[in-house]
C-alpha positions in Angstrom: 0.3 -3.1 -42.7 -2.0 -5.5 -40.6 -0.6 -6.0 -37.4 0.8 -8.9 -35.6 -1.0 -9.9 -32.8 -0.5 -12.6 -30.3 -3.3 -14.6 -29.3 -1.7 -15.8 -25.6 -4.1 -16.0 -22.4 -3.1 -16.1 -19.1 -3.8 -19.3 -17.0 -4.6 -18.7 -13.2 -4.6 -22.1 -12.3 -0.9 -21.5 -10.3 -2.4 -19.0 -8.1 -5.9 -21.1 -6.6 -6.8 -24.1 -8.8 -10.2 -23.2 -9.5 -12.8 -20.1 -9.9 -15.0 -22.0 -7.7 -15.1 -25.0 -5.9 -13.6 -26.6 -3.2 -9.9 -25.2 -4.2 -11.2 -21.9 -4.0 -13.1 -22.3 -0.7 -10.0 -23.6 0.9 -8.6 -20.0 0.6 -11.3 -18.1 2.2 -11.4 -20.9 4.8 -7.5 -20.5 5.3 -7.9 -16.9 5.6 -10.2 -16.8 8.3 -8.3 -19.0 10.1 -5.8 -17.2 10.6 -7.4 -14.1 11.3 -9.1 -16.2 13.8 -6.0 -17.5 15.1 -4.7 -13.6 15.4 -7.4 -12.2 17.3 -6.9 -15.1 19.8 -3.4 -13.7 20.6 -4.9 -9.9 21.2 -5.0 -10.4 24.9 -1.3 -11.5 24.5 0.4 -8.1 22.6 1.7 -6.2 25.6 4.9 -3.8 26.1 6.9 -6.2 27.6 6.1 -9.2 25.7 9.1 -11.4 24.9 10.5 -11.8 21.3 9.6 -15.1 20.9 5.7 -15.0 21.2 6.0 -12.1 18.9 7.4 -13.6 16.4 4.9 -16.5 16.8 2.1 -13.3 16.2 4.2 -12.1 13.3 4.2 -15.3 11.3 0.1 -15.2 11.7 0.3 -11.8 10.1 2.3 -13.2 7.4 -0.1 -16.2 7.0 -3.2 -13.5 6.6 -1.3 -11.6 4.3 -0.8 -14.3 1.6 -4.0 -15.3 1.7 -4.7 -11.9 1.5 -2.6 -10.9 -1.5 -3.4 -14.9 -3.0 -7.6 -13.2 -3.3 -6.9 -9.9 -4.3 -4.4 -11.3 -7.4 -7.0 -13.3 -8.5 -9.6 -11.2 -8.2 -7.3 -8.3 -10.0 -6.4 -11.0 -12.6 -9.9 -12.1 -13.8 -11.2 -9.0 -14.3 -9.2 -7.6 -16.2 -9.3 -10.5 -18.8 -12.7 -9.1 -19.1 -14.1 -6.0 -17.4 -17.4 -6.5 -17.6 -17.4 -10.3 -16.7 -20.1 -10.6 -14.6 -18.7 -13.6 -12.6 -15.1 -11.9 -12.2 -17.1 -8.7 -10.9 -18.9 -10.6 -8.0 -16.0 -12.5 -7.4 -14.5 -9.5 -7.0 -17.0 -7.6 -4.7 -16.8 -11.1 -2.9 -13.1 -10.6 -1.9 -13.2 -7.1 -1.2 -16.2 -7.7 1.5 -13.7 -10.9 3.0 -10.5 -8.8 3.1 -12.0 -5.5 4.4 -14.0 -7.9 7.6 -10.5 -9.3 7.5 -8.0 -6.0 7.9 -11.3 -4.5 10.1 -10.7 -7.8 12.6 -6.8 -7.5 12.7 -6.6 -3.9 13.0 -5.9 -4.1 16.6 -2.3 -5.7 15.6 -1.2 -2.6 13.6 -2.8 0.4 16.4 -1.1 -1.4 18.6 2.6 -1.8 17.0 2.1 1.7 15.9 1.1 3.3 19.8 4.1 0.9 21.3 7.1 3.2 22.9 9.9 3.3 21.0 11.9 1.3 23.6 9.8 -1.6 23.1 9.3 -1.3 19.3 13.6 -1.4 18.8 13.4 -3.9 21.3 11.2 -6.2 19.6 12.7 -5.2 16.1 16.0 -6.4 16.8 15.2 -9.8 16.4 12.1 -9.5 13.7 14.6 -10.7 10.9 13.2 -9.7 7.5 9.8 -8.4 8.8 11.3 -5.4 10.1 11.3 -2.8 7.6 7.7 -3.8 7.1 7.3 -2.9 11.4 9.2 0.2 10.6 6.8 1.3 7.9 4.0 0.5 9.8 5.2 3.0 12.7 5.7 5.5 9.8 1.7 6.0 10.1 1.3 6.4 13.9 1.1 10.1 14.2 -2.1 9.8 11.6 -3.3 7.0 12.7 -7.0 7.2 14.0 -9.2 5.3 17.1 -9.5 1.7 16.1 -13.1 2.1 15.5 -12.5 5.1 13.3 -10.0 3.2 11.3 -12.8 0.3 10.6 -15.5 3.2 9.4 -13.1 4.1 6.6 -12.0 0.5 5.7 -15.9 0.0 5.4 -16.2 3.3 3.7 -13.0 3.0 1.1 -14.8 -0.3 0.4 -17.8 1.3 -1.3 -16.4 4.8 -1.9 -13.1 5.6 -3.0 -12.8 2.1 -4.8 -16.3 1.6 -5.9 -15.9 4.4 -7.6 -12.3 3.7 -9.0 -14.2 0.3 -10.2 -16.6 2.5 -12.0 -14.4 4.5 -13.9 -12.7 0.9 -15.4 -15.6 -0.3 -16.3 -16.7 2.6 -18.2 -13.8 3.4 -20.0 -12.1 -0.3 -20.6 -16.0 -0.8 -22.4 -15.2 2.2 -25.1 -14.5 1.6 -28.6 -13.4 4.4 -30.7 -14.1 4.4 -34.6 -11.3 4.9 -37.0 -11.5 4.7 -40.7 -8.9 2.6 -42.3 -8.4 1.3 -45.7 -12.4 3.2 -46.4 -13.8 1.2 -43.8 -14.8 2.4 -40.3 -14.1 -0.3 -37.5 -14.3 0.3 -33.9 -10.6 -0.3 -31.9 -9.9 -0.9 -28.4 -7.8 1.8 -27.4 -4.7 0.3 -27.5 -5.4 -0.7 -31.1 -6.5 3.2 -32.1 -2.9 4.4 -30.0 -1.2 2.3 -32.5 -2.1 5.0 -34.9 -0.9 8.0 -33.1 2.7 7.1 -34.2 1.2 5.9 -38.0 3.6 8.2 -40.7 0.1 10.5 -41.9 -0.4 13.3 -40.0 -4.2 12.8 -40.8 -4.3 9.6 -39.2 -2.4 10.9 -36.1 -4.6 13.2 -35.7 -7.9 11.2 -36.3 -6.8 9.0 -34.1 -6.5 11.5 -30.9 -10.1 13.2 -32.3 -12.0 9.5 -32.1 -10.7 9.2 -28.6 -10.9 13.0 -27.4 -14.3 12.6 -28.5 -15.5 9.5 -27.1 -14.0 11.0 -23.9 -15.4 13.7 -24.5 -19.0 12.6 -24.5 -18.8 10.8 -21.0 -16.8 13.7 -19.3 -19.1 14.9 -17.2 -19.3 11.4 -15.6 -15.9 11.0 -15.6 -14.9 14.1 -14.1 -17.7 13.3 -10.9 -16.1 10.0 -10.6 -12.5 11.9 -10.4 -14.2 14.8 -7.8 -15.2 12.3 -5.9 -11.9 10.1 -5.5 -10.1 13.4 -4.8 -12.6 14.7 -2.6 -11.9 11.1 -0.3 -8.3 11.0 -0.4 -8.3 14.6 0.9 -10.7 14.4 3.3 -9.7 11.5 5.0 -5.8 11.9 4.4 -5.5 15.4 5.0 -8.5 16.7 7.1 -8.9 13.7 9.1 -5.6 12.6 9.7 -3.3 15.6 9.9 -1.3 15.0 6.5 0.6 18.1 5.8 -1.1 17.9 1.7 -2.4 15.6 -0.5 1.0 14.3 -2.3 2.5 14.0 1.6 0.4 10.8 1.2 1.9 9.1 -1.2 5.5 9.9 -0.3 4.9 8.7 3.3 3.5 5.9 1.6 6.8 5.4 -0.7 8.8 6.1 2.5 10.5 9.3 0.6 11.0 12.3 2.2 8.7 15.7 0.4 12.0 17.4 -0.3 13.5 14.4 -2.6 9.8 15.0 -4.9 10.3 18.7 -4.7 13.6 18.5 -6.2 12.9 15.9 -8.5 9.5 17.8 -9.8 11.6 20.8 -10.1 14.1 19.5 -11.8 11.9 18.6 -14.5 10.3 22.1 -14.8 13.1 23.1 -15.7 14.1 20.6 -18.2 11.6 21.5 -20.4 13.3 23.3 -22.9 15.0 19.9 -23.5 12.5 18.2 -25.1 11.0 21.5 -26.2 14.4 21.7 -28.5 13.5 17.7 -29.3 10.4 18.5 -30.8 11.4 21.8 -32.9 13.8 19.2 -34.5 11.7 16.7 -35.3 9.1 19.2 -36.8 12.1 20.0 -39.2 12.8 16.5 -39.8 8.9 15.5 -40.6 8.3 18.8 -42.9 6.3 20.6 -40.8 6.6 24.5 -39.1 5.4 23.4 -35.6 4.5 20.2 -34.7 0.8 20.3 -33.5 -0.2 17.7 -30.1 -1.2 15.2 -32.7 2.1 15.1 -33.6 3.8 14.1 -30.7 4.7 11.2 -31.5 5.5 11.1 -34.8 7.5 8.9 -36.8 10.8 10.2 -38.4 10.3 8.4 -41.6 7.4 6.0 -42.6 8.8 3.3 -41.3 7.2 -0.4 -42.3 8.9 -2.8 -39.5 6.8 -5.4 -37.6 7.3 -7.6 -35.1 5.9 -11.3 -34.4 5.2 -12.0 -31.0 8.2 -14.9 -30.4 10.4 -12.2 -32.6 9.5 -9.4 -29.7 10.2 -12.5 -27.1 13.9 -13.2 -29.2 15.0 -9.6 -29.1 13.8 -9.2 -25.2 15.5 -12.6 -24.0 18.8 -12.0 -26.2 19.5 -8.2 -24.3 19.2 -9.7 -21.1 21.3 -12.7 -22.1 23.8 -10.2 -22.7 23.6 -8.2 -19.3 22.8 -11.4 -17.3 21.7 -15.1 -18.0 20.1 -15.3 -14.4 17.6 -12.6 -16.0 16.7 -14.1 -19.2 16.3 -17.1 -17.0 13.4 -15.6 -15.3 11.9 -13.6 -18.0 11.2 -17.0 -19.5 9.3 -18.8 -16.6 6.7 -16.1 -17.2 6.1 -17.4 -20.8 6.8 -21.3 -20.0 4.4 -21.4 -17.1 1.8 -19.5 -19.1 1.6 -16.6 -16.9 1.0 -13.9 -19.9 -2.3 -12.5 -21.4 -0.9 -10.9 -24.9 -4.3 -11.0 -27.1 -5.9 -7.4 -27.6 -9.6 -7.7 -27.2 -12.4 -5.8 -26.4 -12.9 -5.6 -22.8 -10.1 -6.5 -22.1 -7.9 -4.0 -19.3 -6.5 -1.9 -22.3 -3.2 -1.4 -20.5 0.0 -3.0 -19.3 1.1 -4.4 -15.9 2.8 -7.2 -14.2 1.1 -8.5 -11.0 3.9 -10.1 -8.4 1.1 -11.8 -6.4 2.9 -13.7 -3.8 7.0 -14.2 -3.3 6.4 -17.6 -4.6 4.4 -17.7 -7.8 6.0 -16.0 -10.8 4.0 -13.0 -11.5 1.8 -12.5 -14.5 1.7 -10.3 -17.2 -0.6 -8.5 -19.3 0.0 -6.4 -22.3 -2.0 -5.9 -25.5 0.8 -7.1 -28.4 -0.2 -5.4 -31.8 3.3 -6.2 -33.2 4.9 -2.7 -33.4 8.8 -2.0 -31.9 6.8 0.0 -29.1 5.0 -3.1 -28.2 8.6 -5.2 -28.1 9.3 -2.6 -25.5 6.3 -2.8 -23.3 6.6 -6.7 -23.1 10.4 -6.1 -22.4 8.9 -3.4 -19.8 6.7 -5.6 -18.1 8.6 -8.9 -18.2 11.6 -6.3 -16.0 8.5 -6.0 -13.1 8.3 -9.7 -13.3 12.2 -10.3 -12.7 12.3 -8.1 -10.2 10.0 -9.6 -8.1 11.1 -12.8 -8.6 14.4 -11.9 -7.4 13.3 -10.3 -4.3 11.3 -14.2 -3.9 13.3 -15.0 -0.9 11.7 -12.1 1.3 8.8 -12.2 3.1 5.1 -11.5 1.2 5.0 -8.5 3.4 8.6 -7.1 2.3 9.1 -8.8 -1.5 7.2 -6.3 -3.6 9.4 -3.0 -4.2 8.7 0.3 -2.9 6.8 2.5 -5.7 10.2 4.7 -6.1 12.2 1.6 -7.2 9.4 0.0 -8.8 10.5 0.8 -12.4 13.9 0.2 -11.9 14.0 -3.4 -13.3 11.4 -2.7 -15.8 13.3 0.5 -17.7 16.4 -1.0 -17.2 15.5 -3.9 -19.5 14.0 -0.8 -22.2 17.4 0.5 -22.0 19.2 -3.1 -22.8 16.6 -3.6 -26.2 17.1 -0.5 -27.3 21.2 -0.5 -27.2 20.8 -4.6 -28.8 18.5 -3.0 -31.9 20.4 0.0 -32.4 23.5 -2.3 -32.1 22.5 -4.2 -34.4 20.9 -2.1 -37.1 22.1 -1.6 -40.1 19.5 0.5 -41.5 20.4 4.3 -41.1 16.6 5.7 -41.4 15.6 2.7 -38.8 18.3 3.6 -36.5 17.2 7.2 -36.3 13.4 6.1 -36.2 14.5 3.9 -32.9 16.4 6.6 -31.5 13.8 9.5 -31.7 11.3 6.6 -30.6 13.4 6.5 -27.3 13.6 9.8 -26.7 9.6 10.3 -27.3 8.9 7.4 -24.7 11.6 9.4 -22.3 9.4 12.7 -22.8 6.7 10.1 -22.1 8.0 8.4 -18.7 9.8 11.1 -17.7 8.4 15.2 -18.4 4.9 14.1 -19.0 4.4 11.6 -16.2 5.9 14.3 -13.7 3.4 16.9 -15.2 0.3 14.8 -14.5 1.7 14.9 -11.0 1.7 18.8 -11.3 -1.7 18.7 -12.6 -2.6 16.8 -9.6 -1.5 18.7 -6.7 -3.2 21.5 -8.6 -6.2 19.5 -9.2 -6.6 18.3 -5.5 -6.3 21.7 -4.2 -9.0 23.2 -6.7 -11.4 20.3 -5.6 -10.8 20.7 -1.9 -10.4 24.3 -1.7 -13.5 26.3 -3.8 -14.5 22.9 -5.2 -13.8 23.6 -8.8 -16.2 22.8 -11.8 -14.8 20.2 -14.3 -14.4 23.1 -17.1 -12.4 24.8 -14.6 -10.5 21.3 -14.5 -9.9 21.1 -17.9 -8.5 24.8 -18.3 -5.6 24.3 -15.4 -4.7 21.0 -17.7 -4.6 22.8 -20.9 -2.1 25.2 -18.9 -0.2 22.8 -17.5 0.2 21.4 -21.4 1.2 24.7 -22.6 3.9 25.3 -19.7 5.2 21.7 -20.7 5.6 22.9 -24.8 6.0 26.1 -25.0 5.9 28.1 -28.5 7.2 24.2 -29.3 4.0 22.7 -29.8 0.7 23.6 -30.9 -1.8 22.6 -28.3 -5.1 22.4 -29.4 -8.6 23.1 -27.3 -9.7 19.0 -27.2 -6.6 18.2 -25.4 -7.8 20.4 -22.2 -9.9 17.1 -21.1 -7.2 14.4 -21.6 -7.0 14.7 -18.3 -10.4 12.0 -18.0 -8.8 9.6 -19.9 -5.3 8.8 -17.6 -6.0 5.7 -15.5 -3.4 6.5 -12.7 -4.8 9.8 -11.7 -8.0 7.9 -10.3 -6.4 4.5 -9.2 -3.4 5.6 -7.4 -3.0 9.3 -7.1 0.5 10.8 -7.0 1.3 7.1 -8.4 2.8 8.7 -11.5 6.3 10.3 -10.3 7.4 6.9 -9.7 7.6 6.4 -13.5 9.9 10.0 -13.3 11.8 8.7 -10.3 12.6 5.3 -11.6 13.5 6.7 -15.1 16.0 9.0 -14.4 17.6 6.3 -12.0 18.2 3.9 -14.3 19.5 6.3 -16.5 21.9 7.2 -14.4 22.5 3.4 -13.3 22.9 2.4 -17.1 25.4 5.1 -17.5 27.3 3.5 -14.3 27.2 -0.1 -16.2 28.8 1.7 -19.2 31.6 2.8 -17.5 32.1 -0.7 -15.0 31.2 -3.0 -17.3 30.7 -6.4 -16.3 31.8 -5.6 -12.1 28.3 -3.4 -12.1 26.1 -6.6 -12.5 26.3 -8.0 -9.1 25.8 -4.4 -7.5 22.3 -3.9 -9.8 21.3 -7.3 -9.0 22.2 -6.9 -5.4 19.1 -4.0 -5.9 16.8 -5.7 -7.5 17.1 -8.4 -4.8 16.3 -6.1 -1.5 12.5 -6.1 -3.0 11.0 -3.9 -0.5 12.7 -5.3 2.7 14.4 -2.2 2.7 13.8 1.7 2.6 14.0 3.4 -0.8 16.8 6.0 0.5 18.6 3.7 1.9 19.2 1.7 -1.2 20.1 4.3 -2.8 22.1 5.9 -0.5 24.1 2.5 -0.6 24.6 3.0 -4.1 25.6 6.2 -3.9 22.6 8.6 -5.1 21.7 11.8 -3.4 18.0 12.0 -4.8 17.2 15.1 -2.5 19.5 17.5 -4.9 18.3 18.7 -8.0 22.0 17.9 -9.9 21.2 14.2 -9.0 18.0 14.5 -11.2 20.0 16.6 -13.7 22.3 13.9 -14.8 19.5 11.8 -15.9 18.4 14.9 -17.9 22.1 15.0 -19.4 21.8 11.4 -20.9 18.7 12.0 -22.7 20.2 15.4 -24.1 23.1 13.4 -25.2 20.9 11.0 -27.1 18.9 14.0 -28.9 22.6 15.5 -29.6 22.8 12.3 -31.4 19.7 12.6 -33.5 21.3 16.2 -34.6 24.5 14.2 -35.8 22.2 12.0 -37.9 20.3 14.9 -39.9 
């Protein structure tokens, strides 16, 4: 079967007019405006300053901010329609140099809200509107905050370290093809066109498939691995040798605004869970004729299974589930589509992921995936097009408070992955297909959910290694190849190649810790599907109502309005408990 592709591109022309020109000018023009504007009123921030002048500062901040965020999306964008553009790369380096001068300029606003008494601060707060979770946060950072001209070295120095080296890493790896033979011909495939054929029906092509990427990998590891030692190296030295964090994942919860004790107990939680998709996979190596399933295997079909997709039939299925949950949503899915705001066509160089970019509160977002046609394609544009309604429903909120926090960023996106599924299975007639979509869910649950949170494992391992004896790469690979066998047990056969996966995961170098958050949010919306099953139609308004704080409030209180106590372990559990029910399913079916 030749795939379906989709041959959509993305148009930018919402966001600034033009690559270059007079449009474009205007933007770095407005920005430093307004950073000019802001440093005039630096002789006015004071203790006792009244609430109105304040709030005169405040909408200057906001001013810098969407120019901000307007240069960065664009800059984000048009690279990753090409990574190796050469024009989107200097473009790129361009805006970095104008918002680091830029956040180097105003960084006297945020020392200073962050060394204000508390008196003041709550004074000042009261009457800050919907800016004031974003001056809460900002206080979060005061007792690791640095002298102001310590706090410009490192903007200068993330600038060229840290994210040159992140920029590397994309470069180098979104470049790769990885030969495959098919139909007696070898052809090179982007690797989201050779992942397609880790869920093909042989076992040799599964397993082909993994060796042409392990082994392109493989030959740039020691690269790789540098660039990785180095972006750990950073984040620990400045994070927690500089400034005083208590560990290298402290970071990212502070930055998520959740306490440590909520991502103990959800990391826990999902140790021990194992055995649940470890009983998962011994049944489905029954159901596919084999003893064991090996790595290769993981993701395995149930039954050859010859079902494809079109692009506008992916876009029916997606609209039609949330027509059934909500209009309003399907209403906003489709402004991504009408006003072009999707890049669907696989490609070489190409980014050879998936994301949706909310740029500003009032542009849609855009969207980019890599369409091949396949049912787990339907899902990742159903996935993606759930980021974009969620920050379009949080539009009304300031550009400093509309995107979520990184906790509740998924809950939009695997919400909508729930709704599909429940339409197709609905729906489906056929009982081989229905068992195929089921076991499909509960691999991309072991997906989103056990392996996401052991990357995170591997990572507070990792950065300790690094910044304690300064481990070797080989030394790398071996504490990954352990944390693979604690995930599968005598379940799984794990072979050697897999020990240096590890190079090839995106997140790890981009946005460490970043992965929990896919944990986190799964397991909520588990929990919050559950809780539309039993209310029906009087839960809508409620999961709206979440979707629509953006980020203009903290995570745990949210949640704690909704009724979720994330800091105990039986919260985390009942998520578990809906995926078990879905594999006690599966047994029913055999």
């Amino acid at each position: 079967m030749t795939p379906r592709t989709d041959g959509r591109r993305w148009s930018l022309d919402d966001l600034i007019p033009e690559k270059s020109g007079p449009g474009m000018e205007r933007v770095f023009e407005d920005l430093e405006v307004a950073v000019t504007e802001l440093v005039a009123q630096r002789t006015a921030l004071d203790a006792d300053m009244d609430p109105a002048p304040f709030q005169e500062i405040l909408a200057i901040v906001e001013r810098i901010g969407y120019r901000m965020n307007q240069l960065n999306g664009y800059a984000v964008l048009w690279y990753s329609e090409l990574t190796s553009d050469q024009d989107a790369l200097a473009f790129g380096q361009r805006v970095d140099k104008a918002l680091a001068d830029a956040q180097n300029r105003t960084l006297f606003f945020d020392l200073w809200w962050k060394k204000l008494d508390a008196k003041n601060a709550d004074r000042l707060m009261q009457s800050s509107g919907d800016l004031r979770y974003y001056l809460e946060s900002v206080r979060r950072f005061a007792p690791y905050t640095l002298s102001e001209a310590e706090e410009k070295v490192i903007n200068i120095k993330n600038l060229y370290g840290a994210e040159g080296h992140v920029t590397i890493f994309g470069m180098i790896t979104n470049a790769f093809t990885f030969p495959l033979e098919i139909d007696g011909e070898i052809q090179q495939l982007t690797r989201t066109e050779l992942m397609v054929h880790v869920r093909d029906a042989s076992p040799e092509r599964r397993a082909e498939a993994y060796r042409s990427l392990h082994a392109v990998f493989h030959r740039n590891k020691d690269v790789l691995a540098q660039l990785y030692k180095y972006v750990v190296g950073d984040w620990g030295q400045e994070n927690v040798t500089l400034r005083g964090m208590a560990s290298p994942i402290a970071v990212r919860n502070l930055l998520n605004d959740v306490p440590d004790d909520a991502i103990d107990a959800l990391l826990e939680a999902c140790r021990e869970n194992v055995g649940l998709f470890q009983r998962f996979f011994r049944l489905k190596a029954r159901w596919i004729g084999m003893d064991k399933l090996r790595r290769y295997d993981l993701y395995a079909p149930l039954e050859a299974v010859d079902r494809e997709y079109s692009f506008e039939e992916g876009v029916r299925q997606i609209m039609e589930s949330l027509h059934g949950f909500s209009p309003e949503l399907e209403t906003l899915a489709r402004r991504v589509l009408d006003e072009g705001h999707i890049d669907s066509q696989p490609r070489v160089g190409k980014d050879t992921g998936a994301f949706c970019f909310g740029v500003v509160p009032d542009k849609t977002p855009w969207v980019l995936v890599n369409y091949n046609g396949r049912a787990d394609d339907v899902a990742t544009l159903g996935h993606e097009l759930g980021h974009a309604i969620h920050s379009m429903m949080a539009k009304d909120h300031s550009v400093l408070t509309f995107h979520s926090s990184l906790p509740l960023a998924e809950t939009a996106s695997n919400f909508v992955e729930l709704l599909l599924i429940n339409k197709l299975l609905d729906e489906e007639k056929d009982p081989a297909f229905r068992r195929y979509l089921t076991a499909k869910f509960v691999d991309d649950r072991y997906a989103s959910i056990l392996r996401q949170s052991y990357f995170v494992l591997f990572e507070r391992e990792a950065h300790e290694l690094i910044n304690g004896a300064g481990a070797t790469p080989d030394r790398l690979a071996s504490a990954y190849l352990e944390n693979l066998r604690e995930q599968f047990g005598d379940s799984v056969e794990v072979s050697d190649d897999f020990g240096w996966e590890w190079v090839s995961i995106p997140h790890i170098y981009a946005t460490p810790f970043y992965c929990y958050a896919y944990t986190f949010g799964l397991l909520l919306v588990l929990a919050l599907y559950q809780r539309y099953r039993e209310e029906g139609e009087a839960f809508v308004p409620k999961y709206l109502s979440i979707l629509a704080y953006g980020g203009s409030k903290a995570p745990m209180a949210i949640l704690d309005e909704a009724g979720f106590d994330v800091r105990s372990k039986s919260f985390w559990q009942g998520g578990f408990d809906v995926v078990g029910g879905m594999i006690d399913d599966l047994e029913s079916l055999a």
